[in-house]
TIRO-2110 file (N, C-alpha, C; in Angstrom, 1 decimal):
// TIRO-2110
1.7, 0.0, -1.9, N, 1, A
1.1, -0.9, -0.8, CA, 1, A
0.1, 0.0, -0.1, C, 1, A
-0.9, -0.6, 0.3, N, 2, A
-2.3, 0.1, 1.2, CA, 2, A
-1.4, 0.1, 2.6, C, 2, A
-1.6, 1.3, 2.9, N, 3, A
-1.3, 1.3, 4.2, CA, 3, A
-1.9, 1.6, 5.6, C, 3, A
-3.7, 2.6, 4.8, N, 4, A
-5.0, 2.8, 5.4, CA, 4, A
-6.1, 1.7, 4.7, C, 4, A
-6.4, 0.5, 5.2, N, 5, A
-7.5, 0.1, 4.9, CA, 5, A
-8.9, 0.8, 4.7, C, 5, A
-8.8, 1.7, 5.8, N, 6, A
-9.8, 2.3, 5.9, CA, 6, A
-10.5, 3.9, 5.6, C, 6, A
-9.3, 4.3, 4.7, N, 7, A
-9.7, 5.5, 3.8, CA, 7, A
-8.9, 5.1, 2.2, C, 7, A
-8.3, 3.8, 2.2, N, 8, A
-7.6, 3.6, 0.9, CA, 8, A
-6.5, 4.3, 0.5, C, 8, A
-5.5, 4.5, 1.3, N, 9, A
-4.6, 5.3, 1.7, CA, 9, A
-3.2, 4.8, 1.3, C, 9, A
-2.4, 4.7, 0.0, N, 10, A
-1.3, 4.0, -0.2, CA, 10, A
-0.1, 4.5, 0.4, C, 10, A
1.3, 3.9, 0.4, N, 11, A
2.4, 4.5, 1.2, CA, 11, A
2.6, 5.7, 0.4, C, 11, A
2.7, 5.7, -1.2, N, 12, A
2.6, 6.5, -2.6, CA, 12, A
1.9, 7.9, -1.8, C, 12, A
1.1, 7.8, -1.6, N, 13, A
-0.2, 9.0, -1.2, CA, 13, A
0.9, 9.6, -0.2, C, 13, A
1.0, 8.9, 1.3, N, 14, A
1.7, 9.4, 2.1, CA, 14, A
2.8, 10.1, 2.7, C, 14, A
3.6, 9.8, 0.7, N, 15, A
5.0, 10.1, 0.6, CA, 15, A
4.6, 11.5, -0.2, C, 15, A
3.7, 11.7, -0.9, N, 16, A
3.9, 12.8, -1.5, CA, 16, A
3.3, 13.7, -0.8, C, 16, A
1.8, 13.3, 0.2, N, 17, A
1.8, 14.6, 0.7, CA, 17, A
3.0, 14.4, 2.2, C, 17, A
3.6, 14.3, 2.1, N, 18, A
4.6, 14.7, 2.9, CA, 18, A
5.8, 15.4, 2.6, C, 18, A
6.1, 15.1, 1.3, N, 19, A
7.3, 16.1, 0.4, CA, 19, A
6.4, 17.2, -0.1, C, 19, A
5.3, 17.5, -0.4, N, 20, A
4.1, 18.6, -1.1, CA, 20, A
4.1, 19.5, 0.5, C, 20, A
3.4, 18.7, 1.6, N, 21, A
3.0, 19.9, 2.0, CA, 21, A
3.7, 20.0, 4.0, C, 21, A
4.4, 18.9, 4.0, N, 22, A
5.8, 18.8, 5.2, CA, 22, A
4.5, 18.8, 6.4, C, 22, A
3.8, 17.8, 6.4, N, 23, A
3.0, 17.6, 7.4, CA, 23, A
3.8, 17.1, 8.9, C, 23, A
3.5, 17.0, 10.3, N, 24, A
4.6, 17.1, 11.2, CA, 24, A
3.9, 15.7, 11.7, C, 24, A
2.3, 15.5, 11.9, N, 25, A
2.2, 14.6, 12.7, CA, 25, A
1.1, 13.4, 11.6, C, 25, A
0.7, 12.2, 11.7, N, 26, A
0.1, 11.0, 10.9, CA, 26, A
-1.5, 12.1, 11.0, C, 26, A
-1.6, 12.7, 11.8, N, 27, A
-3.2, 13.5, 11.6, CA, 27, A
-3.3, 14.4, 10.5, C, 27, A
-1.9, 15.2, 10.3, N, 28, A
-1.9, 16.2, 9.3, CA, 28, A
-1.7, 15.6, 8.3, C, 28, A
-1.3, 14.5, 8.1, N, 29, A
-1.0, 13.8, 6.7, CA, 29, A
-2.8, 13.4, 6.0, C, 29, A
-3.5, 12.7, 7.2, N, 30, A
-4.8, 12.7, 7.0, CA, 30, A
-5.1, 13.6, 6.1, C, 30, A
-5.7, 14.8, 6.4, N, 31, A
-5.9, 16.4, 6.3, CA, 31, A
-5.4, 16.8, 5.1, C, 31, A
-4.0, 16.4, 5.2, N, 32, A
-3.7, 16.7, 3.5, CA, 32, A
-4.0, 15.9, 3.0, C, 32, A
-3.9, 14.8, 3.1, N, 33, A
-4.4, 13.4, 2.1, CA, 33, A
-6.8, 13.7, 2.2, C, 33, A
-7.2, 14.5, 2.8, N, 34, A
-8.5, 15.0, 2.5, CA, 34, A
-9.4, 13.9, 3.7, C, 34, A
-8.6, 13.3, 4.4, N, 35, A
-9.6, 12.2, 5.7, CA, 35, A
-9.5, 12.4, 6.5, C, 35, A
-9.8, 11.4, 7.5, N, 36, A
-9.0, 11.2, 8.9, CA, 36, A
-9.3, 10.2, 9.3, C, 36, A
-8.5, 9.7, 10.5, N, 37, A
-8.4, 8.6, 10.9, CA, 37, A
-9.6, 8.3, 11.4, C, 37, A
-9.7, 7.0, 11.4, N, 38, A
-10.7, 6.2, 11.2, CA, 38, A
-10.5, 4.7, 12.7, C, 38, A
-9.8, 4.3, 12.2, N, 39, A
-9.2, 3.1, 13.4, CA, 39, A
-8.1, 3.6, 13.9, C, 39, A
-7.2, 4.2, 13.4, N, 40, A
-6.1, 5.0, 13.5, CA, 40, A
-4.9, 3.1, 13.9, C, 40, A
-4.9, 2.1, 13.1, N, 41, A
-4.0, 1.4, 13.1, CA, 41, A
-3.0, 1.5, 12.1, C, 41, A
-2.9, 2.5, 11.5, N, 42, A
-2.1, 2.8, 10.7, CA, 42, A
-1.3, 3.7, 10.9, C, 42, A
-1.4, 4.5, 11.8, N, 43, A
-0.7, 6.0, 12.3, CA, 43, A
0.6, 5.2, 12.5, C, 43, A
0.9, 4.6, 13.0, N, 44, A
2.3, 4.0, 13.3, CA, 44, A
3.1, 3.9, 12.0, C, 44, A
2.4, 3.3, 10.9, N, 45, A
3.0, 2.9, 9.9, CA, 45, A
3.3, 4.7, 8.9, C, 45, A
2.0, 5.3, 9.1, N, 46, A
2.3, 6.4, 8.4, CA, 46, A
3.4, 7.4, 9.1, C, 46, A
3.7, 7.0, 10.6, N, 47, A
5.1, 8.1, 11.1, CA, 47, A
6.1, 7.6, 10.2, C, 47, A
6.1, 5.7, 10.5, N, 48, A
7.6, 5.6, 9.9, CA, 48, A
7.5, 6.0, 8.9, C, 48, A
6.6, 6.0, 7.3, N, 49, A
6.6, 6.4, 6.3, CA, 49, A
7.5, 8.0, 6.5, C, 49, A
6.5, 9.0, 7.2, N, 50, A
6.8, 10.5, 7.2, CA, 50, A
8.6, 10.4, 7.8, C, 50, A
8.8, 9.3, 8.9, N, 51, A
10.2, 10.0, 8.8, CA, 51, A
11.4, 9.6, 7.5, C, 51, A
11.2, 8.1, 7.3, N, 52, A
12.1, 7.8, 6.0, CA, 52, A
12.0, 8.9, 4.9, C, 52, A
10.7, 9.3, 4.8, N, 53, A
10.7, 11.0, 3.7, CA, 53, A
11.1, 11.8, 3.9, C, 53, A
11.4, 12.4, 5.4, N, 54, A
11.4, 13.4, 5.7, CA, 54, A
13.5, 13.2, 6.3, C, 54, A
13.9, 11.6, 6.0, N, 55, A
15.2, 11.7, 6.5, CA, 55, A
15.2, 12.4, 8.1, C, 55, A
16.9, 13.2, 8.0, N, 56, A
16.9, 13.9, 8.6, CA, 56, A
16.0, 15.0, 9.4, C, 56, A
16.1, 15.2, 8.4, N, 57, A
14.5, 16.4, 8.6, CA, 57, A
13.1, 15.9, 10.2, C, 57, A
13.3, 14.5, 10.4, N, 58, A
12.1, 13.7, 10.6, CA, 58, A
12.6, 14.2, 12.5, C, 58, A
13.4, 14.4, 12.6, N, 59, A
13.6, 14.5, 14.1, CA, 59, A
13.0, 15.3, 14.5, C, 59, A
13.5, 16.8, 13.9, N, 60, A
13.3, 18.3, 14.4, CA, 60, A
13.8, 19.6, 13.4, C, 60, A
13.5, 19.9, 12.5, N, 61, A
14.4, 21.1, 12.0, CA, 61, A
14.5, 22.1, 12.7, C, 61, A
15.8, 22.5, 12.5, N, 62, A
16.6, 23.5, 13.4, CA, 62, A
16.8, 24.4, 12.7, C, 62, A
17.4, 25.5, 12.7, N, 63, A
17.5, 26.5, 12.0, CA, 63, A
18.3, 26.4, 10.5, C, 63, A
19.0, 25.4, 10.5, N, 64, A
19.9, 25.5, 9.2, CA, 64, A
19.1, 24.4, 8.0, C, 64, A
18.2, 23.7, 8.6, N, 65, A
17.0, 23.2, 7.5, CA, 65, A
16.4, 23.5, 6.8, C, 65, A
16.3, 23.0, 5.4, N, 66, A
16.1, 23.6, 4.6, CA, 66, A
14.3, 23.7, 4.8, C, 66, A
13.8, 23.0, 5.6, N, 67, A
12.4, 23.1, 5.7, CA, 67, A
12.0, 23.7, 6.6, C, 67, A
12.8, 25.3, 7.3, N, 68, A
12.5, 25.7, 7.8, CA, 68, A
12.3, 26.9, 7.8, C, 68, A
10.9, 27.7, 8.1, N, 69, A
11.0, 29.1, 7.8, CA, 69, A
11.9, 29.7, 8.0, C, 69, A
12.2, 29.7, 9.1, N, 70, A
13.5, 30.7, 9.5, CA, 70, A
14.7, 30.5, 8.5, C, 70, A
14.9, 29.5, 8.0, N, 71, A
16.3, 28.9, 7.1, CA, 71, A
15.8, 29.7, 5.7, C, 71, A
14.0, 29.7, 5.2, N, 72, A
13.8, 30.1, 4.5, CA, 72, A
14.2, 31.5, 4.2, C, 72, A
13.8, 32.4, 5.4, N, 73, A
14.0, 33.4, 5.0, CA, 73, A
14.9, 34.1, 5.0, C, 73, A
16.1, 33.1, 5.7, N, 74, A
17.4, 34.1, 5.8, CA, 74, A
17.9, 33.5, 4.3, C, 74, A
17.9, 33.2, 3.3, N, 75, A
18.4, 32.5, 2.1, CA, 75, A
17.4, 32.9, 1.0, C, 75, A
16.0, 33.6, 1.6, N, 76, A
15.1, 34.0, 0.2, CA, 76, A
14.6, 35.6, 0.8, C, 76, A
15.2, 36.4, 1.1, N, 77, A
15.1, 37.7, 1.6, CA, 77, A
13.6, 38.2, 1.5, C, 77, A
13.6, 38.0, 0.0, N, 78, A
12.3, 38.8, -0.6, CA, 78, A
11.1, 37.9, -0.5, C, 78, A
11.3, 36.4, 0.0, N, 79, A
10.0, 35.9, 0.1, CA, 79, A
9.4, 36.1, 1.4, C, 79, A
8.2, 36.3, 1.6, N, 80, A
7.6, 36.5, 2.9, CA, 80, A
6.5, 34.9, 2.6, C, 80, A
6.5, 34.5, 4.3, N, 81, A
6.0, 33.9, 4.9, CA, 81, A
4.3, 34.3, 4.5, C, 81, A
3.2, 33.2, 3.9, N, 82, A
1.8, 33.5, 4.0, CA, 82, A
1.0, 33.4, 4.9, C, 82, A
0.6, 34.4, 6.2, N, 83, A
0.1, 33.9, 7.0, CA, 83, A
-1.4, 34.2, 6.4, C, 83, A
-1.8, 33.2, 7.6, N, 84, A
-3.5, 32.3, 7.5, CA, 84, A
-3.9, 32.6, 8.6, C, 84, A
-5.0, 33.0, 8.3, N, 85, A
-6.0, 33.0, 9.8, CA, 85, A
-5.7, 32.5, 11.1, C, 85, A
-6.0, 31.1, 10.2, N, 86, A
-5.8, 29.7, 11.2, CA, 86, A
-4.2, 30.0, 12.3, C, 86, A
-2.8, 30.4, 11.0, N, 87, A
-2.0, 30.7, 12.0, CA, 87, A
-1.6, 31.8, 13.2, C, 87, A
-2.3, 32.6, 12.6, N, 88, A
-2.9, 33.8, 13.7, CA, 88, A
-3.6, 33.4, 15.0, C, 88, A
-4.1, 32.7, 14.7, N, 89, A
-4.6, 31.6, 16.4, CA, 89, A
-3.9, 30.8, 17.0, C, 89, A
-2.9, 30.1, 16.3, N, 90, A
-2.2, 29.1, 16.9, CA, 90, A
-1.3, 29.9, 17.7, C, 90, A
END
């Protein structure tokens, strides 16, 4: 189903970059999906999409989530975290 008229944006699209790249808010999903909003009458529709994907998850991850760095790294020792420029400023 289209769920952006206005960059041709299916619920399909929305669901994967959200399982791919655990986007937090309908702007980052843009961003990974390569757009941005446009009318932004769809952001509503792409939260609910991101929380039914994201389940539980959709609230807040806390530390024992699995989508969370900190969960990451107490459970993968030897993986380190890639930081980015970008997160160096945030």
């Amino acid at each position: 189903m289209i769920v952006c008229s206005c960059n041709v944006l299916t619920d399909h699209d929305v669901r994967s970059a959200v399982v791919k790249d655990l986007p937090r808010t309908a702007g980052q999903v843009y961003g990974c999906l390569g757009c941005s909003a446009q009318c932004g009458r769809c952001a509503r529709t792409i939260k609910k999409i991101m929380d039914e994907a994201l389940g539980p998850c959709a609230k807040a991850c806390c530390s024992g989530c699995p989508h969370s760095q900190q969960h990451q790294a107490e459970t993968h020792p030897h993986h380190h975290a890639v930081v980015l420029p970008a997160d160096i400023a945030a």
